[in-house]
N, C-alpha and C positions, 0 to 999 in steps of 0.2 A: 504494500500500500504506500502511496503519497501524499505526503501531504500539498495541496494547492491554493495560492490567493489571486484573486484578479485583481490590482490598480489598475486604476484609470487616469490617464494622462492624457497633454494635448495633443500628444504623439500617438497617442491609441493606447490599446489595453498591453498592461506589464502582466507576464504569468510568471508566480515563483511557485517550484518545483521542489521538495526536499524530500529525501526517504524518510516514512515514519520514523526509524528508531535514532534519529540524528537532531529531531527538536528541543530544543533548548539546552543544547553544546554549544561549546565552544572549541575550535582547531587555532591554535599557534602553531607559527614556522617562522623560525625570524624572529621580523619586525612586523609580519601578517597576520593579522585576526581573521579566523572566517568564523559569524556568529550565527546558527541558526535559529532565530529567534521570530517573532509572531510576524516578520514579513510575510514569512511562507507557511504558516498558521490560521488555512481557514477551513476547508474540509477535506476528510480524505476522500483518497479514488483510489481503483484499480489502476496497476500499469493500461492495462488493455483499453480503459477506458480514456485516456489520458487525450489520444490522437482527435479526439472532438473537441476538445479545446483548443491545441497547438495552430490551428486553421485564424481564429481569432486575434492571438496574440500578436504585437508589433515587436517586442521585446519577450524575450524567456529567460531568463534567470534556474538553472538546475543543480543541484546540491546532492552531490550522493552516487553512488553505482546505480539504482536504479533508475535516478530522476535523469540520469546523463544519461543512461544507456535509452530512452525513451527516444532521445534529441539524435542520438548515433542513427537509432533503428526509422527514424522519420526521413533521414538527410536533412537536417535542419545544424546538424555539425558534423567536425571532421575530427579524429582521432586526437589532430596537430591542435586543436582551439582549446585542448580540456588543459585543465592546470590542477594540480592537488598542493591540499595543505595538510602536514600532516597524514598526507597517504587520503585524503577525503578527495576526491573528483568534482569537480563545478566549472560549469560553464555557463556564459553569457552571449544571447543571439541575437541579432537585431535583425529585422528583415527588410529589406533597402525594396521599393517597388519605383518603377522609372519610367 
């Protein structure tokens, strides 16, 4: 399961993505904080169900092996974009339309 929040911006809708068992952590590395905190605390979802939102969002924000592997399995990233803290996976997408 995931947890998922939709913001709303002038830029379109933000989705943050975080695997259930990773809310309300925190990963240091460094000088880097990654905090998983009530951004991406608003309901959960199945993976499976996740690709019905992804269509919406302008930005995605993904926290986690699962929440990342959603974003891999969609093409919506690329292996090269993911960055971990801490051994945690997270990535951030923006989708450019021209």
């Amino acid at each position: 399961m995931l947890w998922y929040r939709k913001h709303l911006s002038r830029e379109g809708m933000v989705l943050a993505l975080a695997d259930q068992d990773l809310m309300d952590k925190n990963f240091e590395e460094g000088d880097f904080l990654l905090s998983i905190t009530s951004f991406y605390k608003g309901e959960l979802i199945a993976r499976e169900e996740v690709a019905s939102l992804l269509g919406e969002a302008k930005i995605i924000n993904a926290v986690g092996e699962g929440a990342v592997a959603v974003l891999l399995e969609s093409g919506l990233t690329t292996k090269e974009t993911i960055r971990k803290t801490a051994g945690i996976p997270h990535v951030q997408t923006v989708k450019i339309t021209i």
